[in-house]
C-alpha positions in Angstrom: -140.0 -159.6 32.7 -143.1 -158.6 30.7 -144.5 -161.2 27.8 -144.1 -158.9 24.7 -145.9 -160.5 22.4 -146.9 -157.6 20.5 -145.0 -156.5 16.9 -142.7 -153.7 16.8 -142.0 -151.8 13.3 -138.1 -150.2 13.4 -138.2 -148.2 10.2 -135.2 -145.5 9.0 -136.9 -141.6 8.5 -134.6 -139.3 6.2 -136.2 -136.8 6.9 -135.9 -137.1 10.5 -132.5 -138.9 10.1 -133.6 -141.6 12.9 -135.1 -144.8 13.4 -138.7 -144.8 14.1 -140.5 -146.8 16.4 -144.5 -147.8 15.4 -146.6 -150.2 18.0 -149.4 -151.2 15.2 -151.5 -153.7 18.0 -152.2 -150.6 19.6 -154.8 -148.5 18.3 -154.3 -144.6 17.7 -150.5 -145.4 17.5 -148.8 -144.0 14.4 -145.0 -143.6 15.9 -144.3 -144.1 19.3 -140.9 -143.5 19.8 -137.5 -143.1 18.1 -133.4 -143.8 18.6 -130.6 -142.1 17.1 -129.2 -146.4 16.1 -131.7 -149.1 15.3 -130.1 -150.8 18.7 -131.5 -147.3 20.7 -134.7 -147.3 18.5 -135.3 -151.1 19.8 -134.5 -150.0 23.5 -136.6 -147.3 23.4 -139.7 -149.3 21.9 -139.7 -152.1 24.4 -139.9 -149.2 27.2 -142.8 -147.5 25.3 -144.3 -150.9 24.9 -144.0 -151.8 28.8 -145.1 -148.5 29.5 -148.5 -149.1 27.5 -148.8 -152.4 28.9 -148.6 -151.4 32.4 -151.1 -148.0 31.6 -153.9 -150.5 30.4 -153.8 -152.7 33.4 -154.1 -149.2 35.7 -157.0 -148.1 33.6 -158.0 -151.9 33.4 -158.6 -151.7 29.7 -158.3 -154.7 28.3 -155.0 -155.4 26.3 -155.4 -155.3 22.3 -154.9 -158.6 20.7 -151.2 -159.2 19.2 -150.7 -159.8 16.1 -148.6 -163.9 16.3 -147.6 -165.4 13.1 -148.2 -169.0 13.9 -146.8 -170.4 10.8 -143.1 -170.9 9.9 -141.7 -170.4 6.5 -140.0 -173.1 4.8 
C-alpha cells in the first residue's frame, strides 16, 4: 500500500453530469479522472494517483511536495 499523502479534489460537473477528479500537487494536472458516483470518482482517483506515483519513480523525477495541513481546527 502506497503513502498517499497527496490532496484529491472530488467536485460534481453539470455539464458533464459526473464527479470530477483534480490531483492539484501535480503540476499540469487540471482533471485527472472522473466516476459516474463520488464512491467511483474516489476509486478512480487513487488509481490515477498510484499510477503517477509509480511513473515518476520510472522516470526518477522527483515526487512534488504534498500539500499536509498540520494544524487541527478546534
Amino acid at each position: 500500500m502506497m503513502n498517499l499523502k497527496y490532496q484529491m479534489i472530488i467536485q460534481w460537473s453539470e455539464e458533464d453530469n459526473l464527479y470530477l477528479v483534480a490531483l492539484p500537487d501535480f503540476p499540469g494536472q487540471q482533471w485527472s479522472t472522473h466516476g459516474k458516483t463520488y464512491e467511483e470518482a474516489a476509486i478512480n482517483g487513487k488509481e490515477v494517483l498510484e499510477l503517477m506515483i509509480e511513473s515518476y519513480a520510472e522516470s526518477n523525477e522527483p515526487l512534488p511536495e504534498p500539500t499536509v495541513v498540520n494544524e487541527v481546527a478546534a
